[in-house]
CHARMM-style PDB file with segment names, atoms N, HN, CA, C and O in Angstrom:
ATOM      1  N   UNK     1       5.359  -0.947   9.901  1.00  0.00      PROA
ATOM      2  CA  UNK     1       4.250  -0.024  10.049  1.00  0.00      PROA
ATOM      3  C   UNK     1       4.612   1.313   9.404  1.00  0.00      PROA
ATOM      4  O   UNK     1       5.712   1.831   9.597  1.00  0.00      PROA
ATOM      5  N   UNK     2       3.699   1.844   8.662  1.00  0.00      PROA
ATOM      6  HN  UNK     2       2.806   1.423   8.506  1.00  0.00      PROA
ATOM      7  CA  UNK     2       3.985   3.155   8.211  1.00  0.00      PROA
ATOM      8  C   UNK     2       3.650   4.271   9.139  1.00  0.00      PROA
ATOM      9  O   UNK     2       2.929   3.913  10.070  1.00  0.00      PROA
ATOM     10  N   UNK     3       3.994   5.574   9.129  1.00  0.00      PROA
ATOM     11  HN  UNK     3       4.580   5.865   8.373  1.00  0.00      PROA
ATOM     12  CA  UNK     3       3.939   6.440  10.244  1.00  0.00      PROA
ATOM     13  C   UNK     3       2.152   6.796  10.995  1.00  0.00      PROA
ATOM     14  O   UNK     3       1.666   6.947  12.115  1.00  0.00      PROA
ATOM     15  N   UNK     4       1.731   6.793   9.709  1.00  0.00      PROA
ATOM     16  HN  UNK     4       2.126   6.670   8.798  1.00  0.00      PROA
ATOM     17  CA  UNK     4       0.408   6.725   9.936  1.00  0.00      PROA
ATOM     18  C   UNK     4      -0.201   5.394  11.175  1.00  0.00      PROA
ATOM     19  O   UNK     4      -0.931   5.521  12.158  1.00  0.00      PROA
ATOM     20  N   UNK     5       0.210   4.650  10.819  1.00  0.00      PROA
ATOM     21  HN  UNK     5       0.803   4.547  10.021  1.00  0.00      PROA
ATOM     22  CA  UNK     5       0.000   3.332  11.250  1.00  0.00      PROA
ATOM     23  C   UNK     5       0.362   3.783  12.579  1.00  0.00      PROA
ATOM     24  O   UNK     5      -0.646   3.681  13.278  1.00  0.00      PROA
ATOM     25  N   UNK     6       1.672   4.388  13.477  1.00  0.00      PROA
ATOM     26  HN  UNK     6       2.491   4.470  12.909  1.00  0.00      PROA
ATOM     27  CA  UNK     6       2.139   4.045  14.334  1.00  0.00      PROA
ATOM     28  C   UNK     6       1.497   5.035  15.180  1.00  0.00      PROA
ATOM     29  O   UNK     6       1.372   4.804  16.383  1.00  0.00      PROA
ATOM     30  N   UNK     7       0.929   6.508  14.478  1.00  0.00      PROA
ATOM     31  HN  UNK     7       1.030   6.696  13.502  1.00  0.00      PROA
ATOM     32  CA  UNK     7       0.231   7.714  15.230  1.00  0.00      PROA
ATOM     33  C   UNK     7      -0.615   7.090  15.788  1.00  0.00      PROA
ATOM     34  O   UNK     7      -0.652   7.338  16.993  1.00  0.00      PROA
ATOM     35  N   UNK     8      -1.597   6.108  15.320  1.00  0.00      PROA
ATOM     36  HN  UNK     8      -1.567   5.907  14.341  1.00  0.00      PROA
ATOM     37  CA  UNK     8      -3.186   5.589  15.550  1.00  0.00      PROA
ATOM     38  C   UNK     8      -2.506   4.573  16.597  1.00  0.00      PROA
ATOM     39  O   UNK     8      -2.994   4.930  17.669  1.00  0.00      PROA
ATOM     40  N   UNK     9      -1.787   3.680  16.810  1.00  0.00      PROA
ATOM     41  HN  UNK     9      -1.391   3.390  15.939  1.00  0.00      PROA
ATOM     42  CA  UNK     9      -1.180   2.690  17.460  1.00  0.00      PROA
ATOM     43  C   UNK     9      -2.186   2.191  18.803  1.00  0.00      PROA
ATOM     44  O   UNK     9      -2.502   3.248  19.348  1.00  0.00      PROA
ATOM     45  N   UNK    10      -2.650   1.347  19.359  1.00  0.00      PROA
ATOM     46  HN  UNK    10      -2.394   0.487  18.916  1.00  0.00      PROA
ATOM     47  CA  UNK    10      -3.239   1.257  20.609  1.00  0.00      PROA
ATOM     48  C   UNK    10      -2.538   1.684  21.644  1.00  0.00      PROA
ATOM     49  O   UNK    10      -1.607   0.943  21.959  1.00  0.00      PROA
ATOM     50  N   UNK    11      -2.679   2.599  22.246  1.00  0.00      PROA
ATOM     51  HN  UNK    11      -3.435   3.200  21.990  1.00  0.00      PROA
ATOM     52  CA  UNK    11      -2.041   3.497  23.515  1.00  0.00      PROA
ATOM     53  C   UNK    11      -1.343   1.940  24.791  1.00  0.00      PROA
ATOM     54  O   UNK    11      -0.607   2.092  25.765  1.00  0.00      PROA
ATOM     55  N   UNK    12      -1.789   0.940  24.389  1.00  0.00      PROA
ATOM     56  HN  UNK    12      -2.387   0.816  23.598  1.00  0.00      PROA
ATOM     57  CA  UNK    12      -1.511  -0.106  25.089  1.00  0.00      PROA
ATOM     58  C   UNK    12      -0.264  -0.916  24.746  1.00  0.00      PROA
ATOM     59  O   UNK    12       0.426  -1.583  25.516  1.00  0.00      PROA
ATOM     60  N   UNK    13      -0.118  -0.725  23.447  1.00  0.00      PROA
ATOM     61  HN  UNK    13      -0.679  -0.183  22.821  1.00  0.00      PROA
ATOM     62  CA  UNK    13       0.967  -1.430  22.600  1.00  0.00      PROA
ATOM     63  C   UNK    13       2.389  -0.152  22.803  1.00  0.00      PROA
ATOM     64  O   UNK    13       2.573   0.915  23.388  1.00  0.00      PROA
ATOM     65  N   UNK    14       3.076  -1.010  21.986  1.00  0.00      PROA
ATOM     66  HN  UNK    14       2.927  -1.877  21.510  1.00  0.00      PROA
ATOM     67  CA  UNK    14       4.749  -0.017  21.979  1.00  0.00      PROA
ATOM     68  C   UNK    14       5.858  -0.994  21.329  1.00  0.00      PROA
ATOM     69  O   UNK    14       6.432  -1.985  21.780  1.00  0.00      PROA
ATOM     70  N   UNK    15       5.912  -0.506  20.430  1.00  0.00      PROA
ATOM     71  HN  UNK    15       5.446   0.300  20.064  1.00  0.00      PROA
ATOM     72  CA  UNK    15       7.553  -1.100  19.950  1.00  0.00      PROA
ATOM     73  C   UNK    15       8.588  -0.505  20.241  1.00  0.00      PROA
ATOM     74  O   UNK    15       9.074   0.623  20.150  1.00  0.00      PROA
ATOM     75  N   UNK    16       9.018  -2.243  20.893  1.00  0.00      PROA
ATOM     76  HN  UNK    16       8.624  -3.159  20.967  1.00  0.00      PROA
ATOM     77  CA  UNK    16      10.524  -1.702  21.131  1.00  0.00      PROA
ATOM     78  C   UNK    16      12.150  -2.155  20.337  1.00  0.00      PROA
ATOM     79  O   UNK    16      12.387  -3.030  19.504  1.00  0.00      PROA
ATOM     80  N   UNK    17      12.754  -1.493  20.777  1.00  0.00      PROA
ATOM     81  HN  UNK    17      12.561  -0.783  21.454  1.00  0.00      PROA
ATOM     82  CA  UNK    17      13.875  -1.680  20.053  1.00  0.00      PROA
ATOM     83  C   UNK    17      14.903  -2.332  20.883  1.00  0.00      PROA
ATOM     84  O   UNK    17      14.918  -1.844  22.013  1.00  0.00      PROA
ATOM     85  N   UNK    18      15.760  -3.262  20.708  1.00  0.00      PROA
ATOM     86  HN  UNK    18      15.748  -3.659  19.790  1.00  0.00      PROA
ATOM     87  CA  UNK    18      16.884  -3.861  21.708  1.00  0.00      PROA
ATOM     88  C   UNK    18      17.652  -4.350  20.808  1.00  0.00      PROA
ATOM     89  O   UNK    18      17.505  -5.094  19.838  1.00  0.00      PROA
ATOM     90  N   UNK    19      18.955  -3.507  21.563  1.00  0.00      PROA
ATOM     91  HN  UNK    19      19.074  -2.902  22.351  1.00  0.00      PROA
ATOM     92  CA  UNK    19      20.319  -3.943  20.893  1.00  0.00      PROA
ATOM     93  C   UNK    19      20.230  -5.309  20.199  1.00  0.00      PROA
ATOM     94  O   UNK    19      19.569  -6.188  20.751  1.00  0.00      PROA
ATOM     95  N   UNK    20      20.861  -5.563  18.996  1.00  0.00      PROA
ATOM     96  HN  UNK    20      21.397  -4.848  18.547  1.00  0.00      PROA
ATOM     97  CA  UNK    20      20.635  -7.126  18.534  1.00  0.00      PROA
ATOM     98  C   UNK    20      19.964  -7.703  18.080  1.00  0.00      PROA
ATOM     99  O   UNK    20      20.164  -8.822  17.606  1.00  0.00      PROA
ATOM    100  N   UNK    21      18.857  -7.025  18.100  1.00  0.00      PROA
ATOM    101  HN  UNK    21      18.694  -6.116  18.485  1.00  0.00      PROA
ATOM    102  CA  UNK    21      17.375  -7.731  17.903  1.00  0.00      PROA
ATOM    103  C   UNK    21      16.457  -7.043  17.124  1.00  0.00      PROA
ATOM    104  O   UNK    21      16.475  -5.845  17.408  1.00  0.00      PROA
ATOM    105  N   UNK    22      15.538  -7.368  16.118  1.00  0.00      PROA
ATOM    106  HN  UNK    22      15.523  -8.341  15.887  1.00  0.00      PROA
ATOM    107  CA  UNK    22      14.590  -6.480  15.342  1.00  0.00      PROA
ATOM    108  C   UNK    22      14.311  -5.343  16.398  1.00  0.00      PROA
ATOM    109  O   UNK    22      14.794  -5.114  17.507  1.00  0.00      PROA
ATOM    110  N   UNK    23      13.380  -4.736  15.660  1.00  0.00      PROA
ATOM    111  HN  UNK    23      12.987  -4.921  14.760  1.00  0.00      PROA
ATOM    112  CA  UNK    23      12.094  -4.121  16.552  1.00  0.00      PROA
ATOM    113  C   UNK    23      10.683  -4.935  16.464  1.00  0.00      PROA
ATOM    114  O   UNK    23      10.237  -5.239  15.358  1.00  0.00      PROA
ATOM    115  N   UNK    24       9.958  -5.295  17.727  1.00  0.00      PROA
ATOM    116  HN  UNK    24      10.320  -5.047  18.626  1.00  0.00      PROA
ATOM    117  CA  UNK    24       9.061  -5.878  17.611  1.00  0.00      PROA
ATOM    118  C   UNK    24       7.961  -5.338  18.165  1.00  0.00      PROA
ATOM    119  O   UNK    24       8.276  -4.574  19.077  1.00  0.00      PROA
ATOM    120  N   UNK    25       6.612  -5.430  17.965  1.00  0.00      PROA
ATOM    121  HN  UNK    25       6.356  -6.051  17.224  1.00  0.00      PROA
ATOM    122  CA  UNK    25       5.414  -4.875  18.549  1.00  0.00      PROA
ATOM    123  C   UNK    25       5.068  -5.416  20.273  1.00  0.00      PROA
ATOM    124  O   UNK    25       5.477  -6.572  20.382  1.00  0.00      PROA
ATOM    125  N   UNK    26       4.544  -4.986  21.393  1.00  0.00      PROA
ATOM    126  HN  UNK    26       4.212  -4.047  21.304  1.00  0.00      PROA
ATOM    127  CA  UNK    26       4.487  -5.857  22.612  1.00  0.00      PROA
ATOM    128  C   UNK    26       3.569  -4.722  22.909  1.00  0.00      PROA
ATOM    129  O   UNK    26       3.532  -3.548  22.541  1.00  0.00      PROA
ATOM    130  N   UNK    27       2.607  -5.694  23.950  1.00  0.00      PROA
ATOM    131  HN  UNK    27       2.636  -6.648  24.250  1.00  0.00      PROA
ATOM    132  CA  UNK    27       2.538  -4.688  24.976  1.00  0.00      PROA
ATOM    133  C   UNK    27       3.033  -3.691  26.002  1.00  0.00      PROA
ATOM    134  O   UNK    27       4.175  -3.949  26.384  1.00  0.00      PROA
ATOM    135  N   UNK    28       2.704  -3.055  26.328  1.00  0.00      PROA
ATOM    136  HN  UNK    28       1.777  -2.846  26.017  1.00  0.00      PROA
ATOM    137  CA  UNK    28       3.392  -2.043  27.712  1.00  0.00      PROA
ATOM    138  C   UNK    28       3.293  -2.685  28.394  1.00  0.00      PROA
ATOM    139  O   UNK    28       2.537  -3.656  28.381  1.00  0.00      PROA
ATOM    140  N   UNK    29       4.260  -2.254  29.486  1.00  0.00      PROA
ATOM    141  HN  UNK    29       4.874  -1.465  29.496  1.00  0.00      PROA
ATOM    142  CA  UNK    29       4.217  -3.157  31.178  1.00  0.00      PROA
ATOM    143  C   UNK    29       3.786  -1.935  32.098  1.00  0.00      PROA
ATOM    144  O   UNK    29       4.067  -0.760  31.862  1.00  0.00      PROA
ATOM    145  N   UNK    30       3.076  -2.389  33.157  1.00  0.00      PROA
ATOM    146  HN  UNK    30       2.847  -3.344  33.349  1.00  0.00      PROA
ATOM    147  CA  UNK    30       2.615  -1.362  34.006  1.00  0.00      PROA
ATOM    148  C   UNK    30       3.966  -1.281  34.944  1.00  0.00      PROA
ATOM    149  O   UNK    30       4.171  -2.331  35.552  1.00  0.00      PROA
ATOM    150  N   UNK    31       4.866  -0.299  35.163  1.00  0.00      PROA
ATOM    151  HN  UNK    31       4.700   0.554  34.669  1.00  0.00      PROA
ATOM    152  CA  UNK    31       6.018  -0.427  35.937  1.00  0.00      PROA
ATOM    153  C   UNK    31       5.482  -0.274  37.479  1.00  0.00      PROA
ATOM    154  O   UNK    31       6.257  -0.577  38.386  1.00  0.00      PROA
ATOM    155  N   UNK    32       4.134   0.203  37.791  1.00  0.00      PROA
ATOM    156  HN  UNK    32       3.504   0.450  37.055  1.00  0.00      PROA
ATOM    157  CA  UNK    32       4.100  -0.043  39.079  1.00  0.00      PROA
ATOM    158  C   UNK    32       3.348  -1.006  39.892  1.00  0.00      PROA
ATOM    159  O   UNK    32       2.765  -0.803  40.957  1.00  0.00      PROA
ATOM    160  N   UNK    33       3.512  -2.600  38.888  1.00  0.00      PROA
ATOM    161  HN  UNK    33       3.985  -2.765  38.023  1.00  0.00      PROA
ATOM    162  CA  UNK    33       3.369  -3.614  39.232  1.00  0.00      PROA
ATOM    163  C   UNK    33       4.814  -4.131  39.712  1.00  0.00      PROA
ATOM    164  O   UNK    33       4.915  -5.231  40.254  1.00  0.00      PROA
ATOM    165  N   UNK    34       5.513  -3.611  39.577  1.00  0.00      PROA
ATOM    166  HN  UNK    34       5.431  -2.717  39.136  1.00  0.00      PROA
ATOM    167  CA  UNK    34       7.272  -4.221  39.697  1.00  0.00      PROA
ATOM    168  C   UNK    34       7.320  -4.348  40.754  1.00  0.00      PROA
ATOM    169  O   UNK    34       6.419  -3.784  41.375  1.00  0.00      PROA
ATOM    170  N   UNK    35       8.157  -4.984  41.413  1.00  0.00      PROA
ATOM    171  HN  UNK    35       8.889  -5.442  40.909  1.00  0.00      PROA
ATOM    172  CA  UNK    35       8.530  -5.464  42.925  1.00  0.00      PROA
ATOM    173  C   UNK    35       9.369  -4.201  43.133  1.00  0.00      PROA
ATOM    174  O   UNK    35       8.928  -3.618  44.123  1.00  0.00      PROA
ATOM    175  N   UNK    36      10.437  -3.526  42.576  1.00  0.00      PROA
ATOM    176  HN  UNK    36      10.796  -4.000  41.772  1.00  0.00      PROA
ATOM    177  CA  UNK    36      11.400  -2.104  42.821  1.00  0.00      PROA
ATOM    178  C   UNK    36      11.052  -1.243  41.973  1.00  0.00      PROA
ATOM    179  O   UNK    36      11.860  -0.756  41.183  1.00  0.00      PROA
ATOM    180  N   UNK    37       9.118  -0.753  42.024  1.00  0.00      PROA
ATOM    181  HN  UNK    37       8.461  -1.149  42.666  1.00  0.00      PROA
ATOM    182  CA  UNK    37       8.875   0.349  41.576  1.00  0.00      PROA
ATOM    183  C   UNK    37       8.914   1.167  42.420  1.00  0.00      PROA
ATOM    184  O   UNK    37       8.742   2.308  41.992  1.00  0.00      PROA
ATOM    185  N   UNK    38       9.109   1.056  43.719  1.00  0.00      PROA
ATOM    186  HN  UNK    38       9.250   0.129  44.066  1.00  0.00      PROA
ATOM    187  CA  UNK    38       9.606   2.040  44.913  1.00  0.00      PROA
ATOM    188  C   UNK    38      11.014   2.662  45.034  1.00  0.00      PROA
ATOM    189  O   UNK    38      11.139   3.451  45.971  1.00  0.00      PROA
ATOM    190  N   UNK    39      12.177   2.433  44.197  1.00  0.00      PROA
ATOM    191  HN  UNK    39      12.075   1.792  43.436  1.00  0.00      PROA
ATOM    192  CA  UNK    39      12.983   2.560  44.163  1.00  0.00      PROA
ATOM    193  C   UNK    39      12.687   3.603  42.645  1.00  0.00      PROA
ATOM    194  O   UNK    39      13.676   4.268  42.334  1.00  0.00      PROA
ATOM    195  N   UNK    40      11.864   3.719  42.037  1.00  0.00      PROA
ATOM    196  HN  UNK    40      11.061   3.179  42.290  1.00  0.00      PROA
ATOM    197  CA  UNK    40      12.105   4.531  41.059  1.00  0.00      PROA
ATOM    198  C   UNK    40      11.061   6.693  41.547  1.00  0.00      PROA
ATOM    199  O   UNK    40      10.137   7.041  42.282  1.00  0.00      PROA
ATOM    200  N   UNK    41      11.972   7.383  40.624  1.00  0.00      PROA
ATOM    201  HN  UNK    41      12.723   7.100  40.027  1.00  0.00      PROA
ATOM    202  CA  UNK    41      11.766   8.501  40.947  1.00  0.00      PROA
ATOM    203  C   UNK    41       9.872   8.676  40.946  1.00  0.00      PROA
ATOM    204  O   UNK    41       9.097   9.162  41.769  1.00  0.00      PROA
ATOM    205  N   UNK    42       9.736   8.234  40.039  1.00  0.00      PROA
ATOM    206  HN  UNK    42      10.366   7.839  39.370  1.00  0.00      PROA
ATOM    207  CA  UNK    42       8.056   7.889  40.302  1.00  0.00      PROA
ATOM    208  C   UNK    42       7.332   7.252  41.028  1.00  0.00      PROA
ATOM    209  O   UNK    42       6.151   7.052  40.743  1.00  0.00      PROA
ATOM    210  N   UNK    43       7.682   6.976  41.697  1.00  0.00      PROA
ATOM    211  HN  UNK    43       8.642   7.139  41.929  1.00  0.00      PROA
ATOM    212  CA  UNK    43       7.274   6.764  43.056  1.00  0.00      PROA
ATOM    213  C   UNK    43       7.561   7.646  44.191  1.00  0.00      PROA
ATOM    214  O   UNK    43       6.721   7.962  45.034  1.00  0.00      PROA
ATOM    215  N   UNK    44       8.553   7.956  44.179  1.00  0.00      PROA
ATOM    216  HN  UNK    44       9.234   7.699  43.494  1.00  0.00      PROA
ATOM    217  CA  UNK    44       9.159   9.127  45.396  1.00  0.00      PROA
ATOM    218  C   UNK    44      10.593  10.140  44.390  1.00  0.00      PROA
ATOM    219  O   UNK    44      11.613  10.000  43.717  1.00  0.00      PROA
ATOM    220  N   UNK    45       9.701  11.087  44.937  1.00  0.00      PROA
ATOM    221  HN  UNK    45       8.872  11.201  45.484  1.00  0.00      PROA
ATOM    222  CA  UNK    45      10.979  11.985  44.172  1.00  0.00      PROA
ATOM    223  C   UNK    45      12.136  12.684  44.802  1.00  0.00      PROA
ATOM    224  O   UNK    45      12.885  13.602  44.467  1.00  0.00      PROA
ATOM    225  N   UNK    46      11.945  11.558  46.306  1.00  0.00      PROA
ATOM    226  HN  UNK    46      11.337  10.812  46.579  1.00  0.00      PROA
ATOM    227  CA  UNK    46      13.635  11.460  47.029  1.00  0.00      PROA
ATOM    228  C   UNK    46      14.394  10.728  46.173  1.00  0.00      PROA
ATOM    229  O   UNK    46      15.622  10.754  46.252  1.00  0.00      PROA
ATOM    230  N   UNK    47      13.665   9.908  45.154  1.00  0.00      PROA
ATOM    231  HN  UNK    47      12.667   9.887  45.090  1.00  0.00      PROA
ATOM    232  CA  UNK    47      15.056   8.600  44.546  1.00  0.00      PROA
ATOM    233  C   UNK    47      15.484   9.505  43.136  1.00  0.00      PROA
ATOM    234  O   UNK    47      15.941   8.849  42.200  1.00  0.00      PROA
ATOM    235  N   UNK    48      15.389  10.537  43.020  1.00  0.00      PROA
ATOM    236  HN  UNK    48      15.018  11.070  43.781  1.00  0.00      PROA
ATOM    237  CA  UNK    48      16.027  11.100  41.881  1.00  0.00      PROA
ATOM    238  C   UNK    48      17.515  10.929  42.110  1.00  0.00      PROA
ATOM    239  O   UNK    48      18.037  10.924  43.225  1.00  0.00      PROA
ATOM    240  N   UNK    49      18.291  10.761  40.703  1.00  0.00      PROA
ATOM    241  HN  UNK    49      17.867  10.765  39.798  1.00  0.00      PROA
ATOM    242  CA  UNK    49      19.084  10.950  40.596  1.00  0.00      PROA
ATOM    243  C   UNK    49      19.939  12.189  39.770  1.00  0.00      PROA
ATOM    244  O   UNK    49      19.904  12.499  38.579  1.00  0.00      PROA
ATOM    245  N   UNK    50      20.637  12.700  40.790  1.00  0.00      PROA
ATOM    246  HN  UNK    50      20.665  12.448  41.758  1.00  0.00      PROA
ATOM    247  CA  UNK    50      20.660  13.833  39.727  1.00  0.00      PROA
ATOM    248  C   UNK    50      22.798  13.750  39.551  1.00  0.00      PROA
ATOM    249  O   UNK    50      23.770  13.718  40.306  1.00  0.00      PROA
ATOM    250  N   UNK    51      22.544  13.751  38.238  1.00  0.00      PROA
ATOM    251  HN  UNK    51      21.754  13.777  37.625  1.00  0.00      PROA
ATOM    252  CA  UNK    51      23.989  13.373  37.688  1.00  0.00      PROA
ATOM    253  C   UNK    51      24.632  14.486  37.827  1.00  0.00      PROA
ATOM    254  O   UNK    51      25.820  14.189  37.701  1.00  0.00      PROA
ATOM    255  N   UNK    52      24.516  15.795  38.049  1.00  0.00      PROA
ATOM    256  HN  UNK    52      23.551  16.036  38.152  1.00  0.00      PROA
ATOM    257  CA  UNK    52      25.274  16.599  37.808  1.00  0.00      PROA
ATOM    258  C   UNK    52      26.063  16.923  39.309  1.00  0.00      PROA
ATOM    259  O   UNK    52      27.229  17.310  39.395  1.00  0.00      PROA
ATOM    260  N   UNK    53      25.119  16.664  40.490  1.00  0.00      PROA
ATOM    261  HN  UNK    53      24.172  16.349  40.420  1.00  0.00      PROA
ATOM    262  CA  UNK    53      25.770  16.724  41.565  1.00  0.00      PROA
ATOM    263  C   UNK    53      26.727  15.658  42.033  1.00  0.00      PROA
ATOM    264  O   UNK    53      27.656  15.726  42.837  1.00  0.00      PROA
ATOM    265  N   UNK    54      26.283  14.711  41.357  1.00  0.00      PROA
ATOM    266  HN  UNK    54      25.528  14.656  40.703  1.00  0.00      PROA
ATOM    267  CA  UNK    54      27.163  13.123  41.892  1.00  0.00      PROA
ATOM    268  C   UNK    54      28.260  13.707  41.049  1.00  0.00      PROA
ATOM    269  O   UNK    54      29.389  13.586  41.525  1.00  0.00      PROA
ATOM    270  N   UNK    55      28.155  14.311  39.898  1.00  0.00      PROA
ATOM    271  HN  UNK    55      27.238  14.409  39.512  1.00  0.00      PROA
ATOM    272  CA  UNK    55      29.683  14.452  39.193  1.00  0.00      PROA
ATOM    273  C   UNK    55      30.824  15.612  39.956  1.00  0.00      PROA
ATOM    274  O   UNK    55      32.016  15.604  40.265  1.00  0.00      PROA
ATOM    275  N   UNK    56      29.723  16.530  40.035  1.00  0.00      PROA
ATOM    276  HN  UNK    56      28.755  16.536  39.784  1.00  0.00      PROA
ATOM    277  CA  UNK    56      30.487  17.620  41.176  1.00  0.00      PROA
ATOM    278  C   UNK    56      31.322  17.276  42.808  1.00  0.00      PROA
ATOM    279  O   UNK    56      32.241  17.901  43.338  1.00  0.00      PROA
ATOM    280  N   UNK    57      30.437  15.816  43.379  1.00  0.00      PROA
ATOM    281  HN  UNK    57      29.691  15.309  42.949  1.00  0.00      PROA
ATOM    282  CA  UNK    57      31.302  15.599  44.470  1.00  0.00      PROA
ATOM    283  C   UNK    57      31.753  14.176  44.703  1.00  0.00      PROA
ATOM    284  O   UNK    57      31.717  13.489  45.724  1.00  0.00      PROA
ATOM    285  N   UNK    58      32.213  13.903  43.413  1.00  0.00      PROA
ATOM    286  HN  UNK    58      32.243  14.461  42.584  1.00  0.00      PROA
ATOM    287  CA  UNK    58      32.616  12.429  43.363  1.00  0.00      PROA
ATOM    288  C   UNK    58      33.879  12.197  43.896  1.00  0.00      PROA
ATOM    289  O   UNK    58      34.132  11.308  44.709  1.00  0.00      PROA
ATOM    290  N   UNK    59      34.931  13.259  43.286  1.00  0.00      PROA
ATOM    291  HN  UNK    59      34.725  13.980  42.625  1.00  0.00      PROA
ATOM    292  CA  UNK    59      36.340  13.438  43.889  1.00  0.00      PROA
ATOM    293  C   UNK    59      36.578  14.092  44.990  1.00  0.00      PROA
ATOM    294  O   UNK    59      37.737  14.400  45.270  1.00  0.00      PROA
ATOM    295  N   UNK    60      35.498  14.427  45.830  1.00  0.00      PROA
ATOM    296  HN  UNK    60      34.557  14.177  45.603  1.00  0.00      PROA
ATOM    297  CA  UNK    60      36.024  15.333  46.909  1.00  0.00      PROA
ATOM    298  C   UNK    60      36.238  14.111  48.444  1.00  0.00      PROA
ATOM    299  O   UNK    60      35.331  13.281  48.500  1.00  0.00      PROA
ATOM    300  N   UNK    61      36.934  14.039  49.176  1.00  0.00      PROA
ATOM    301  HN  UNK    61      37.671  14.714  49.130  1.00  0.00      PROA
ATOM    302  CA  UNK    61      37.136  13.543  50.212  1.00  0.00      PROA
ATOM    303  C   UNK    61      36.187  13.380  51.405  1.00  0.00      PROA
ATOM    304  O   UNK    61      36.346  14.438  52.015  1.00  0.00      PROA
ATOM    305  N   UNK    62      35.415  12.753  51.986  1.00  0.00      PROA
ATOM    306  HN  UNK    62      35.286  11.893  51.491  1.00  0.00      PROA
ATOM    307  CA  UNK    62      34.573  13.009  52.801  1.00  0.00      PROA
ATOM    308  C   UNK    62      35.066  12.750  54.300  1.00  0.00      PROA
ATOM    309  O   UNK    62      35.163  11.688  54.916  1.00  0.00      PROA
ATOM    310  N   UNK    63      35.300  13.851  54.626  1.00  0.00      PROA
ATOM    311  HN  UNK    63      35.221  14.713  54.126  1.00  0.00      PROA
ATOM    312  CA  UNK    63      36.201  13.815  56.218  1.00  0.00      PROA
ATOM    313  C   UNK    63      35.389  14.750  57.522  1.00  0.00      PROA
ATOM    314  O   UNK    63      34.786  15.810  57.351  1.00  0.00      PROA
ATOM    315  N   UNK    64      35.542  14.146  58.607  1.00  0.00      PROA
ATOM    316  HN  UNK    64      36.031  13.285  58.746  1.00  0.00      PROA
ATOM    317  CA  UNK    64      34.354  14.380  59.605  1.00  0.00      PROA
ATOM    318  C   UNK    64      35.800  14.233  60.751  1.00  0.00      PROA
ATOM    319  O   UNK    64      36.945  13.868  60.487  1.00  0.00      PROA
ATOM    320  N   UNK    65      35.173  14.696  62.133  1.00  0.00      PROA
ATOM    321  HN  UNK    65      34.242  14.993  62.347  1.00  0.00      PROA
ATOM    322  CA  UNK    65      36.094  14.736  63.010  1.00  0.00      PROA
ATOM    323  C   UNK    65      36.949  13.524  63.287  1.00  0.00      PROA
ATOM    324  O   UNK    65      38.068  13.574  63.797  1.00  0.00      PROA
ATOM    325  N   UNK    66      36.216  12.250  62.840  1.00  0.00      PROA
ATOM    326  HN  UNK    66      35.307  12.209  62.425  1.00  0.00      PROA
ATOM    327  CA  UNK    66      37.259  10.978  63.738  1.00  0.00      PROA
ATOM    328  C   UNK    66      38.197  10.394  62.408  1.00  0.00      PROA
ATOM    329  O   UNK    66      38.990   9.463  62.267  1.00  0.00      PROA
ATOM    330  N   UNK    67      37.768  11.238  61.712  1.00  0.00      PROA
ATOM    331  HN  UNK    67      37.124  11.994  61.826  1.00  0.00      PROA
ATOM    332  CA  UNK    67      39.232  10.963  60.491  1.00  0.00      PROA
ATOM    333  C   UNK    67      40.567  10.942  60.461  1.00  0.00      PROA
ATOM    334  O   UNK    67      41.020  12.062  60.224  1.00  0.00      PROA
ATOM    335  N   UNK    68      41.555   9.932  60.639  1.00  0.00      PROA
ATOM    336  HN  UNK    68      41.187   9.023  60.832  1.00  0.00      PROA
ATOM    337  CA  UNK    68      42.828  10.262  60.366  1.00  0.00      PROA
ATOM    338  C   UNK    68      43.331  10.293  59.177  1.00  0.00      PROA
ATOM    339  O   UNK    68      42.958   9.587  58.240  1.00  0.00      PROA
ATOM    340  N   UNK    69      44.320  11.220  59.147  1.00  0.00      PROA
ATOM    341  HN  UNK    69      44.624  11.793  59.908  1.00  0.00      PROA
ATOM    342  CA  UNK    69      45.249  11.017  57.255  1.00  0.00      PROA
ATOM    343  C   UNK    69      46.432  10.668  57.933  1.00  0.00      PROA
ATOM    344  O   UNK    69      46.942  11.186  58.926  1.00  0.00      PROA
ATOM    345  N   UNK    70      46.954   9.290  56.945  1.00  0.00      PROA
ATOM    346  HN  UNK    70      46.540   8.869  56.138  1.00  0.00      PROA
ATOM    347  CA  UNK    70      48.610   9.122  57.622  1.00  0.00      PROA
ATOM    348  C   UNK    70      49.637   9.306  56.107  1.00  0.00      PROA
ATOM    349  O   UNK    70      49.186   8.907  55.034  1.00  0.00      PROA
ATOM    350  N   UNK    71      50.026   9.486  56.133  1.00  0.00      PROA
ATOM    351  HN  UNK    71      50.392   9.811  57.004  1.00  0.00      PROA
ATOM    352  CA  UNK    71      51.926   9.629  55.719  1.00  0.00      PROA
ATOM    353  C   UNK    71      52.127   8.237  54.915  1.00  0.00      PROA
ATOM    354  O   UNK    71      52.508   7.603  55.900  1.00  0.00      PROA
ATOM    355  N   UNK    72      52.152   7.484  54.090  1.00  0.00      PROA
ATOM    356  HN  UNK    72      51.843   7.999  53.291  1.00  0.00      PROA
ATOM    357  CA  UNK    72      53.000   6.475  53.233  1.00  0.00      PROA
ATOM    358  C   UNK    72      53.976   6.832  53.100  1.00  0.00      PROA
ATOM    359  OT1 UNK    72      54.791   6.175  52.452  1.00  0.00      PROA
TER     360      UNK     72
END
């Protein structure tokens, strides 16, 4: 398709690209037909993930009163 071609495109269609494989023309999928579209941030924007905090407390220890540390 030339660029022209792809501006006009049916808002329904979408090519995609996958490792290995041409690019081919398909339809869109409605993602909130999915069985774990509840699990995505669009649906609830408790399920965000936000990478920068998971990176900030990935190494830290999570210790609460009934914690012991022993000695090796």
């Amino acid at each position: 398709m030339s660029r022209d071609e792809i501006k006009v495109m049916d808002g329904g269609k979408c090519i995609l690209e996958i490792r290995g494989a041409r690019p081919f023309y398909s339809d869109k999928f409605d993602i909130t037909k999915h069985e774990n579209y509840k699990l995505l941030e669009d649906y609830d924007k408790k399920n965000l993930f936000d990478i920068e905090s998971y990176i900030k407390r990935r190494d830290k220890a999570k210790l609460n009163r009934n914690t012991v540390i022993t000695r090796l």
